[in-house]
LUMZAPA-633256 format. One record per residue (C-alpha): residue number from 1; x, y, z. Coordinates in nm, 4 decimals. Each point is the difference from the previous one (the first is absolute). Layout:
BEGIN
rec n NUM&east X&north Y&up Z;
...
***
This chain:
BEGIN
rec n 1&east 3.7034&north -1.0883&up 6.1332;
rec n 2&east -0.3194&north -0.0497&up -0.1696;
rec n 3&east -0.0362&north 0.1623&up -0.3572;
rec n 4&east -0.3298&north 0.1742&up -0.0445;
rec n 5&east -0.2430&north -0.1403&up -0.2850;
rec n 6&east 0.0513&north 0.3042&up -0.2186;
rec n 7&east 0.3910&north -0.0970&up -0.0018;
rec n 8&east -0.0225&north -0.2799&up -0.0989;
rec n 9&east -0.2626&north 0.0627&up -0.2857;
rec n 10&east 0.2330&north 0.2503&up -0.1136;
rec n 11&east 0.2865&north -0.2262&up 0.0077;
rec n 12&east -0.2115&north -0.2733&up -0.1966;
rec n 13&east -0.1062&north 0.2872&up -0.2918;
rec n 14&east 0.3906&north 0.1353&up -0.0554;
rec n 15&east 0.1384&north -0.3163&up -0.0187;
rec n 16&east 0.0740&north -0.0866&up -0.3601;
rec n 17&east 0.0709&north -0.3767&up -0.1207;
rec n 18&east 0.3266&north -0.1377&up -0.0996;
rec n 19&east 0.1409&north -0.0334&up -0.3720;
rec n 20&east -0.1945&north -0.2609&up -0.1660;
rec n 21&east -0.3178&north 0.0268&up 0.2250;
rec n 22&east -0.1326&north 0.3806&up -0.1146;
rec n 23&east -0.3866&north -0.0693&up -0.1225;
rec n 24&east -0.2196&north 0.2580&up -0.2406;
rec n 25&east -0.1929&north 0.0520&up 0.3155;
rec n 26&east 0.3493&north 0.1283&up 0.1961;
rec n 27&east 0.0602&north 0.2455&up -0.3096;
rec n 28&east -0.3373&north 0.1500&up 0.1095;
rec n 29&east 0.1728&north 0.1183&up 0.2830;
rec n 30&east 0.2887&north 0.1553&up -0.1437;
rec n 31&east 0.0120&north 0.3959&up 0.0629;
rec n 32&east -0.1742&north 0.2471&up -0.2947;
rec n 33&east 0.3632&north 0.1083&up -0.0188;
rec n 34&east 0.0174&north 0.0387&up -0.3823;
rec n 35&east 0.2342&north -0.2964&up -0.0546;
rec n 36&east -0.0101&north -0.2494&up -0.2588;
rec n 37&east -0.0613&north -0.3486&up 0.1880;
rec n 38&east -0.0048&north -0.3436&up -0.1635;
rec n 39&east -0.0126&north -0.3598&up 0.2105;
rec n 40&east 0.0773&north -0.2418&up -0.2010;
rec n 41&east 0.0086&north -0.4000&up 0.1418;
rec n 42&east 0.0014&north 0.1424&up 0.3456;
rec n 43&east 0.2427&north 0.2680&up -0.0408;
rec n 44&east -0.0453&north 0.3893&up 0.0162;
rec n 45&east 0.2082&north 0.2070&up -0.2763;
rec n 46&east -0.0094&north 0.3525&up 0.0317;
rec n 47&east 0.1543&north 0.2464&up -0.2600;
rec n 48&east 0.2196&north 0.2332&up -0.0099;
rec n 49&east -0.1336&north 0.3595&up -0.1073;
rec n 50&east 0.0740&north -0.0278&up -0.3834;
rec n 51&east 0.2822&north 0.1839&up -0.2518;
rec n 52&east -0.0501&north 0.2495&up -0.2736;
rec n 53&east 0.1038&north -0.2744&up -0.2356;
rec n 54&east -0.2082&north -0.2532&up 0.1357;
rec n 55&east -0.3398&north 0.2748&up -0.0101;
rec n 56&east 0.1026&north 0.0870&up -0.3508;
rec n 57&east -0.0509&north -0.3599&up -0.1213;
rec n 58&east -0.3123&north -0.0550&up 0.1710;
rec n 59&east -0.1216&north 0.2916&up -0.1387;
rec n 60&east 0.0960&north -0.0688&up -0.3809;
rec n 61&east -0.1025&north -0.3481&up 0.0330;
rec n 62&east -0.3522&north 0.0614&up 0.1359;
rec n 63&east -0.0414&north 0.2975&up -0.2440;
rec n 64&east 0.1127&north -0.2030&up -0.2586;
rec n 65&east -0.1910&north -0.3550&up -0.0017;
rec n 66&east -0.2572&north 0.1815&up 0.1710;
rec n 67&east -0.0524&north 0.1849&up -0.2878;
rec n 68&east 0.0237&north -0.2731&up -0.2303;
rec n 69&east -0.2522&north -0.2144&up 0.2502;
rec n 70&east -0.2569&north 0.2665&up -0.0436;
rec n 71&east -0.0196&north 0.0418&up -0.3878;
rec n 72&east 0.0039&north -0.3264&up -0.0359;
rec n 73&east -0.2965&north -0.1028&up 0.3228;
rec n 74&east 0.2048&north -0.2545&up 0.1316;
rec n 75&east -0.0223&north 0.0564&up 0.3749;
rec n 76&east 0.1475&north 0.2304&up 0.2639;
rec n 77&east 0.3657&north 0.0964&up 0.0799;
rec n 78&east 0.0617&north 0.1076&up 0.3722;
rec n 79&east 0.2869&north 0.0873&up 0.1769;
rec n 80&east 0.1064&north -0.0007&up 0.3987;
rec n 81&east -0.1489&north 0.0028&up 0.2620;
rec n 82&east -0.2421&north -0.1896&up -0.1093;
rec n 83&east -0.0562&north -0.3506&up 0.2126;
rec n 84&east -0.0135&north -0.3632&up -0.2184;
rec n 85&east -0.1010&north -0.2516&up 0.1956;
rec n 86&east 0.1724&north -0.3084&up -0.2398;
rec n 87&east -0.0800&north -0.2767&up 0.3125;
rec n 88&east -0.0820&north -0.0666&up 0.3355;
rec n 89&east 0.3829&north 0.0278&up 0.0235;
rec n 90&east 0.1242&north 0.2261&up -0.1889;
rec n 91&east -0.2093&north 0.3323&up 0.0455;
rec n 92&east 0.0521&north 0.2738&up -0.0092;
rec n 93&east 0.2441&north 0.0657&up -0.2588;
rec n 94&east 0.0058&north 0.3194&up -0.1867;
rec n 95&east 0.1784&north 0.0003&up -0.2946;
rec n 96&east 0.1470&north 0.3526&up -0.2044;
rec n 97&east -0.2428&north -0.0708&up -0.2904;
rec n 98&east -0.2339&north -0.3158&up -0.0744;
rec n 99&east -0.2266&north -0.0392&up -0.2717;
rec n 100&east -0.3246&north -0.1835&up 0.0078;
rec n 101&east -0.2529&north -0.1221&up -0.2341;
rec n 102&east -0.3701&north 0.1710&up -0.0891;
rec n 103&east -0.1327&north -0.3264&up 0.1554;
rec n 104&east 0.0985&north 0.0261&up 0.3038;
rec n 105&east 0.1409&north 0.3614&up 0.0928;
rec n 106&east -0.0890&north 0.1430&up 0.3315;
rec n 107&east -0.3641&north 0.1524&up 0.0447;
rec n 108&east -0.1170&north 0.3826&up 0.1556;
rec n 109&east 0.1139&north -0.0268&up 0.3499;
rec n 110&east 0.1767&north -0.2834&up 0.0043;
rec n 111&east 0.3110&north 0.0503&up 0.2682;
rec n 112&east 0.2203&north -0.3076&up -0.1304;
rec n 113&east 0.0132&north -0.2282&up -0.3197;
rec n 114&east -0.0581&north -0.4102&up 0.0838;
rec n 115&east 0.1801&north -0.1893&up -0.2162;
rec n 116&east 0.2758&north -0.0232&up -0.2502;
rec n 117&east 0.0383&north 0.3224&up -0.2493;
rec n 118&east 0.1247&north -0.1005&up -0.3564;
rec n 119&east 0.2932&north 0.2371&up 0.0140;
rec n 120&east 0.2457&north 0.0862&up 0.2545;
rec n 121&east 0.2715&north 0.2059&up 0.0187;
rec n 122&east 0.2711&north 0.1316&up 0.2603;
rec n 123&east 0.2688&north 0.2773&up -0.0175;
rec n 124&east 0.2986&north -0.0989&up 0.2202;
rec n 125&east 0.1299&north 0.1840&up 0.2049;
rec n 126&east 0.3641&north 0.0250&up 0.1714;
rec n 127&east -0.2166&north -0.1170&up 0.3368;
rec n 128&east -0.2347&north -0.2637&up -0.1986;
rec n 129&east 0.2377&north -0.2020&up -0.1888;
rec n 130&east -0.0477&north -0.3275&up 0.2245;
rec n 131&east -0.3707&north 0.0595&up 0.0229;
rec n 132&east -0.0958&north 0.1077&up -0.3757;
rec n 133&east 0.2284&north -0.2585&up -0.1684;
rec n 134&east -0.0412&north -0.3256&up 0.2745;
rec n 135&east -0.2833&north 0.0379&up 0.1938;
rec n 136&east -0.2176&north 0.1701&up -0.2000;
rec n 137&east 0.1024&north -0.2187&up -0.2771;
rec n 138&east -0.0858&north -0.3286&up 0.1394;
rec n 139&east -0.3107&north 0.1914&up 0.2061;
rec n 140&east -0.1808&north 0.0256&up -0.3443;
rec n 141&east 0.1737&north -0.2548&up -0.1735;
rec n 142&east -0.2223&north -0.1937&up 0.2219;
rec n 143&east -0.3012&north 0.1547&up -0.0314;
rec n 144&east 0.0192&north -0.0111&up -0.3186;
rec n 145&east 0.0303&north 0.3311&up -0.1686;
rec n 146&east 0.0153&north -0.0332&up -0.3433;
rec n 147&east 0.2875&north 0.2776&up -0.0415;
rec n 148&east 0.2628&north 0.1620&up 0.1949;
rec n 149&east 0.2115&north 0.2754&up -0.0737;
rec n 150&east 0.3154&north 0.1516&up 0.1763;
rec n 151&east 0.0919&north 0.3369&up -0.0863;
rec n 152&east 0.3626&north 0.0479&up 0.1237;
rec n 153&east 0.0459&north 0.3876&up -0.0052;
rec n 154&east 0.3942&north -0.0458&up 0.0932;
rec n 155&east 0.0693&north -0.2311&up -0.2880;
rec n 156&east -0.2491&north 0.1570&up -0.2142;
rec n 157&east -0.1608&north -0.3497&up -0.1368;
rec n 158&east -0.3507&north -0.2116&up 0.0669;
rec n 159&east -0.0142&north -0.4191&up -0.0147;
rec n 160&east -0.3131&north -0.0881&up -0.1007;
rec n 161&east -0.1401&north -0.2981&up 0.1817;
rec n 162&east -0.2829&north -0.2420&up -0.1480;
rec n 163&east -0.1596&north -0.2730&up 0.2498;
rec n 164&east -0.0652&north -0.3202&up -0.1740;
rec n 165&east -0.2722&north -0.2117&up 0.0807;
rec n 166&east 0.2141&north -0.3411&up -0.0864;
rec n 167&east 0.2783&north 0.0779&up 0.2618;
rec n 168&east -0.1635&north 0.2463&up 0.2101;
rec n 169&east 0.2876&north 0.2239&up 0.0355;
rec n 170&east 0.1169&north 0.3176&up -0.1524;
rec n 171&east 0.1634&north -0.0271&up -0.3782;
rec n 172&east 0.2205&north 0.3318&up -0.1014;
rec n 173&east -0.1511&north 0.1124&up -0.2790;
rec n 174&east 0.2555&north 0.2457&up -0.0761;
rec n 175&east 0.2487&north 0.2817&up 0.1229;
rec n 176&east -0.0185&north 0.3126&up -0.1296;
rec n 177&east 0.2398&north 0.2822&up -0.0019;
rec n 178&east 0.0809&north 0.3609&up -0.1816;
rec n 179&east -0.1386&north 0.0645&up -0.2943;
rec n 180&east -0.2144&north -0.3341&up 0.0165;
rec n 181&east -0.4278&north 0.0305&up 0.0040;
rec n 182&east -0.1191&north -0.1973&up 0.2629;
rec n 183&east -0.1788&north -0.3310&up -0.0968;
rec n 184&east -0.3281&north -0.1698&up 0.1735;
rec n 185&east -0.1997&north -0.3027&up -0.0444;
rec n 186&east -0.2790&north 0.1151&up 0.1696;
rec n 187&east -0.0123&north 0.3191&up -0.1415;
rec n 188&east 0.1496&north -0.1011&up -0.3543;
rec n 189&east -0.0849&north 0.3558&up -0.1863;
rec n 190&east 0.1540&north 0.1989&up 0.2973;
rec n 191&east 0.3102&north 0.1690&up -0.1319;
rec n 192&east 0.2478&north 0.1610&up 0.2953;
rec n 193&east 0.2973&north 0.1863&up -0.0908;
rec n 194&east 0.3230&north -0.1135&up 0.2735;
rec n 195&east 0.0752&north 0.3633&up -0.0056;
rec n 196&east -0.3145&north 0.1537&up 0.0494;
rec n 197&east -0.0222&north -0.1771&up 0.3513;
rec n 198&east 0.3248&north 0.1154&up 0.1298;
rec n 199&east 0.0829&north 0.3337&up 0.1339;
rec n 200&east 0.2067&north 0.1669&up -0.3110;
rec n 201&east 0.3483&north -0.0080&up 0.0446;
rec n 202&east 0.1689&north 0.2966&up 0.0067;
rec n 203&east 0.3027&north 0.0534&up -0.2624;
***
């Protein structure tokens, strides 16, 4: 039997690559379905919807350095969705909260950010564990993003990741639990309480 033209068109626009093959220009074609998509070398991640405790940190953290960011004019903080395009392979990410410079922020309009923001940072998740701390790690270890946090809600601590220019990997810059004020290199005056990032614990 003959399929008609419009079949096979059809066929040709639902048909989605294989792992390792998914282009920015297939992401375009993703459904407006209001979930959080990221291809990264080739491969589509899509997120879970995300938990209280996982919200809660985003929120403090953006509130927080966002703050901080603003008294002191040093750029924009942004949070999810919000599409970085870090290379022709790895795009679009969209990390919990990113920081990036006066220089080169975003301008009116703008629907993504190309290139590498000074400051990332990602909230794991029971779901996101592999993703946040392997994928995502070496994703923008090789881009090059200056600094990467993970905010571990469950074990109520953040590593602090520097990328250095001599090696061009990721150095841990520290690990910081209750208690502790969060440290950052390229923020050095930013001060973060441990606790003030983590839903309270009840007693």
């Amino acid at each position: 039997m003959v399929q008609s033209t419009q079949h096979i068109v059809n066929h040709i626009e639902n048909h989605w690559p294989q792992p390792g093959k998914w282009t920015y220009k297939d992401y375009l074609r993703l459904p407006d379905d209001e979930q959080h998509y990221e291809i990264i070398n080739g491969v589509l991640y899509m997120a879970n919807a995300p938990t209280y405790d996982h919200q809660f940190a985003v929120s403090e953290l953006h509130l927080q350095i966002g703050a901080f960011v603003k008294q002191k004019q040093l750029g924009i903080v942004l949070t999810a969705p919000f599409e970085i395009h870090l290379s022709e392979t790895i795009k679009p990410v969209q990390p919990d909260v990113f920081f990036i410079a006066t220089k080169k922020q975003p301008k009116a309009g703008d629907k993504f950010f190309e290139g590498v923001p000074d400051l990332i940072i990602e909230v794991i998740s029971p779901s996101s564990v592999r993703l946040d701390r392997y994928i995502k790690f070496a994703a923008y270890e090789q881009a090059g993003v200056s600094e990467y946090w993970l905010v571990d809600p469950k074990t109520r601590f953040v590593e602090v990741h520097i990328w250095s220019s001599d090696t061009q990997e990721y150095v841990l810059h520290g690990y910081f639990g209750s208690g502790e004020q969060i440290h950052s290199l390229i923020l050095p005056e930013l001060v973060v309480e441990i606790n003030s990032i983590f839903v309270p614990l009840l007693i």
